[in-house]
N, C-alpha and C positions, 0 to 999 in steps of 0.2 A: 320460264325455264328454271327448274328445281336445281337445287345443289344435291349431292349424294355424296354419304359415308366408303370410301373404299378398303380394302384387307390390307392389310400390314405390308403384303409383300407386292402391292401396286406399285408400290415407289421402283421399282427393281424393274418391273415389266415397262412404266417408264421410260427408264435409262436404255434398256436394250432396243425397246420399239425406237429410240431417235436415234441409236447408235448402225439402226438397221435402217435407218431413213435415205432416202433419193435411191431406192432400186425401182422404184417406180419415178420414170420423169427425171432422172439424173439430172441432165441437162437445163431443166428447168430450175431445180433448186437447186444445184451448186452454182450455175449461174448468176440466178437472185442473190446469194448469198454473197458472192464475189460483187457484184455492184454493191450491195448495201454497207457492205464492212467496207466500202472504201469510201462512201460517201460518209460512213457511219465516221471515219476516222478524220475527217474535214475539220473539225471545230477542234480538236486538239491540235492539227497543224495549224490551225488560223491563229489559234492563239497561244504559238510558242514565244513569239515575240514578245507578247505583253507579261508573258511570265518569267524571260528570259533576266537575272540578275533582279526580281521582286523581291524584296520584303515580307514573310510571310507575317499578313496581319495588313500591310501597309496597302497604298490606294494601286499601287499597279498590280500586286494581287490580286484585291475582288473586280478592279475592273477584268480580268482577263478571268477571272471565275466567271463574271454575270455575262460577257459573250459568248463564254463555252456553255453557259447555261442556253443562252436561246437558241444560241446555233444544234444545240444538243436536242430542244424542244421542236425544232424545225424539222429536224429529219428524225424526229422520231416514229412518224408516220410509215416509214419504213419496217415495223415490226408488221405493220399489221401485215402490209403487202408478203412480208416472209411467211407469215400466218395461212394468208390465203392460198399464196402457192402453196404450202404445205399440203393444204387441205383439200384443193384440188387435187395433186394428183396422188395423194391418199385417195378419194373417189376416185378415179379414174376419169377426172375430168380436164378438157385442155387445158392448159395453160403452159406460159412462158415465163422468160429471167425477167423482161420487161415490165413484166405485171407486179412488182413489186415496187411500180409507183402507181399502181390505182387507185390507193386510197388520196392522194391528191387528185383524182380527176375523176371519183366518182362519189355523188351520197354524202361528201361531208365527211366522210370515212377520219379524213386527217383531222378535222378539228375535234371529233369525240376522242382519236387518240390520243394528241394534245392534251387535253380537258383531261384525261384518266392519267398521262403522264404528271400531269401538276398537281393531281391528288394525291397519288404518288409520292412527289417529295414534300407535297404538305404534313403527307401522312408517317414519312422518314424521321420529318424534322419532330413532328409530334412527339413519335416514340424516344428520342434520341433524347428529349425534354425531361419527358416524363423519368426516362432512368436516371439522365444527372441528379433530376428531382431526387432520385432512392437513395441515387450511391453518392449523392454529393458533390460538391463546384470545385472540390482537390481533384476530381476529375479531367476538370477541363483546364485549371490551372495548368498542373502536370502535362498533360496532353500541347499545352502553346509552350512551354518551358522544353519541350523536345523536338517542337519545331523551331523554335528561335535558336536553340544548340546543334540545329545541325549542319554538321561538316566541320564541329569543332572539337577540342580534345574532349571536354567535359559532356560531349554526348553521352555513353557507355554511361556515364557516372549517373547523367538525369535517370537514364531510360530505368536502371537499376533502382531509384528508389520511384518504389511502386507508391501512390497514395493510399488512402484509407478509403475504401469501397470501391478496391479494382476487382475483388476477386467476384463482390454482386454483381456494379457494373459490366463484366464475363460474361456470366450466365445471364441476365434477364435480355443483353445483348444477342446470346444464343439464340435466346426462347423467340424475340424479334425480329431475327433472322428469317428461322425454321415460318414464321407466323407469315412473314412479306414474299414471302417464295410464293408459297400456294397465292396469296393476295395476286401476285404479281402477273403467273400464269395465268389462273383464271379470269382476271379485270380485265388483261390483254385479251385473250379468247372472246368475252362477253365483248367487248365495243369494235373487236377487227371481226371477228366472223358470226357473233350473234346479235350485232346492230342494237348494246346496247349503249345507256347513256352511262356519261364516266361515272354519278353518283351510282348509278345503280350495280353499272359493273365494279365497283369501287364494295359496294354491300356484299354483292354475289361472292365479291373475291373472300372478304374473310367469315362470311359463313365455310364455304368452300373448304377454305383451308381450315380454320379452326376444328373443322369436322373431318378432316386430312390430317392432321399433325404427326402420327405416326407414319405413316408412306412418304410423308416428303424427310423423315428425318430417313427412313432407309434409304429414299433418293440419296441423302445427304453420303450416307456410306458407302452404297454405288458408287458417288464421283468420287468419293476420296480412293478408291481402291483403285479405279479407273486411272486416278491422277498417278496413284505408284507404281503402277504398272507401264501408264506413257514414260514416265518417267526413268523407268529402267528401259525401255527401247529408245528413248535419246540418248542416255548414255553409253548404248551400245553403239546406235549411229553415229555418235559423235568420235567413240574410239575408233571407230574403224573410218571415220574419214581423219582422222589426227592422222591414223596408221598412213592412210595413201598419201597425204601431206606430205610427209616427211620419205616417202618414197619418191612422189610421183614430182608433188608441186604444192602451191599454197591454191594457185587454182582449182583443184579437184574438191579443197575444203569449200569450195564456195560453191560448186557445183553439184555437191550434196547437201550442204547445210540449207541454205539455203530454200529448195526447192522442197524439201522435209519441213522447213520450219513455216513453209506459207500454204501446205497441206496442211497441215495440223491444224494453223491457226484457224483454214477455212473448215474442216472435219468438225472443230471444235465449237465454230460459229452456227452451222447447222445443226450439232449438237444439242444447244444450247434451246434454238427454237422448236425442235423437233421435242424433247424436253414439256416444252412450255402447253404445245400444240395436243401431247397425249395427254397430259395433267387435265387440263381444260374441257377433251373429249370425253376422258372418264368420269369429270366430278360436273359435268353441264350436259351432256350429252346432245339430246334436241335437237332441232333443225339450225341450220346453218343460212347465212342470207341467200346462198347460194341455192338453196333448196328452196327457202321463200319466194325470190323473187316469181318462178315459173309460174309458182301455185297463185299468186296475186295476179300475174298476168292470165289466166287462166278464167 
């Protein structure tokens, strides 16, 4: 399965094709998406305790880093299942919210996600190296000198004195950004719905993107426009539930806030893979396992 160059303004069609997403199968993918963002959000509640009153830097810190890391690792298999549902009922084929635990119980599905998710942040930690390498260890000094000050007077004062290669560290942080997006859609696409291995969907991903970089930065302008735009209808929401507050009760703010604010998060959630799912179909195209398996059987 080839990678392929796309136009400038792919990134845009993108955004709109996930924003237009679940009119096929509603039920199916908002569903999914509401089970997985709450499993998804497990390992941060398991591990409020162990971060609660941490030292950042000290051992209750990373211990409650390295739980959230596996517990994070564990249900990351749940992408693919959001993938799949997608992609079904993009084809018009059945499925349900439950199927967004098959990659656990079919193929192995979960452990090539896994295996792509650890390249993943092998491949985080890589580039994160490499740039300190550019812009230098005032970097990261700075950067733990603003964690150890926070919550205290002299925060404001650290955050202000920037070091010497914040402004590279900026941009080549940019350029690896824009780079791990496309990586990240396409590597998830190749091992949840094109049954590949993590090394290889890990290649496909940044041929892919490397060959992408102008469509995923107009993606990038897409969500930022998207984001000022939500972001002027909360604050319209929110004044007009202040308004009935102060009229009605403090209850009515919770009866709108609320309910506005756990649509969005889940609109946003489906977003995000919907996003992930058309990147992946435009820059891989090909058959899908789904298509495979009939013809094998066949």
């Amino acid at each position: 399965m080839s990678t392929r160059a796309m136009g400038p303004m792919a990134g845009f069609r993108w955004l709109m094709d996930a924003i237009n997403l679940g009119r096929n199968n509603p039920k199916a993918v908002f569903g999914a998406a509401a089970l997985s963002l709450l499993i998804m959000l497990l390992p941060s509640v398991l591990t409020v305790p162990l971060q609660m009153g941490a030292t950042p830097g000290g051992g209750r810190f990373f211990a409650g880093l390295a739980v959230s890391l596996v517990l994070g690792l564990l249900v990351i298999p749940l992408y693919g299942g959001m993938l799949s549902i997608i992609d079904a009922a993009e084809r018009g084929l059945p499925t349900k919210a439950t199927d967004v635990f098959a990659p656990y119980r079919h193929g192995g599905g979960a452990f090539r996600i896994i295996g792509f998710a650890i390249c993943m942040l092998l491949v985080a930690v890589a580039g994160f190296a490499i740039i300190v390498g550019i812009a230098g260890m005032d970097i990261v000094h700075w950067y733990m000198q603003v964690l150890a000050a926070q919550g205290s007077k002299a925060a404001p004062e650290v955050v202000r004195q920037l070091p010497a290669g914040f402004g590279t560290a900026m941009a080549l942080l940019a350029l690896f950004w824009l780079l791990v997006i496309g990586v990240h859609a396409v590597g998830y696409g190749q091992v949840a719905l094109g049954g590949r291995s993590p090394l290889v969907a890990l290649k496909d991903g940044f041929v892919g993107s490397a060959k992408n970089l102008l469509p995923v930065l107009a993606l990038v302008v897409g969500m930022i426009a998207a984001w000022i735009a939500i972001a002027l209808v909360l604050l319209l929401v929110a004044g007009l539930a202040t308004l009935l507050a102060k009229l009605v009760g403090m209850w009515v703010l919770f009866l709108v806030a609320v309910p506005v604010y756990i649509a969005l998060i889940l609109a946003l959630y489906v977003v995000m893979f919907g996003v992930m799912y058309f990147m992946w179909r435009d820059i891989c195209g090909g058959e899908t396992r789904a298509e495979i398996a009939p013809a094998i059987a066949a």
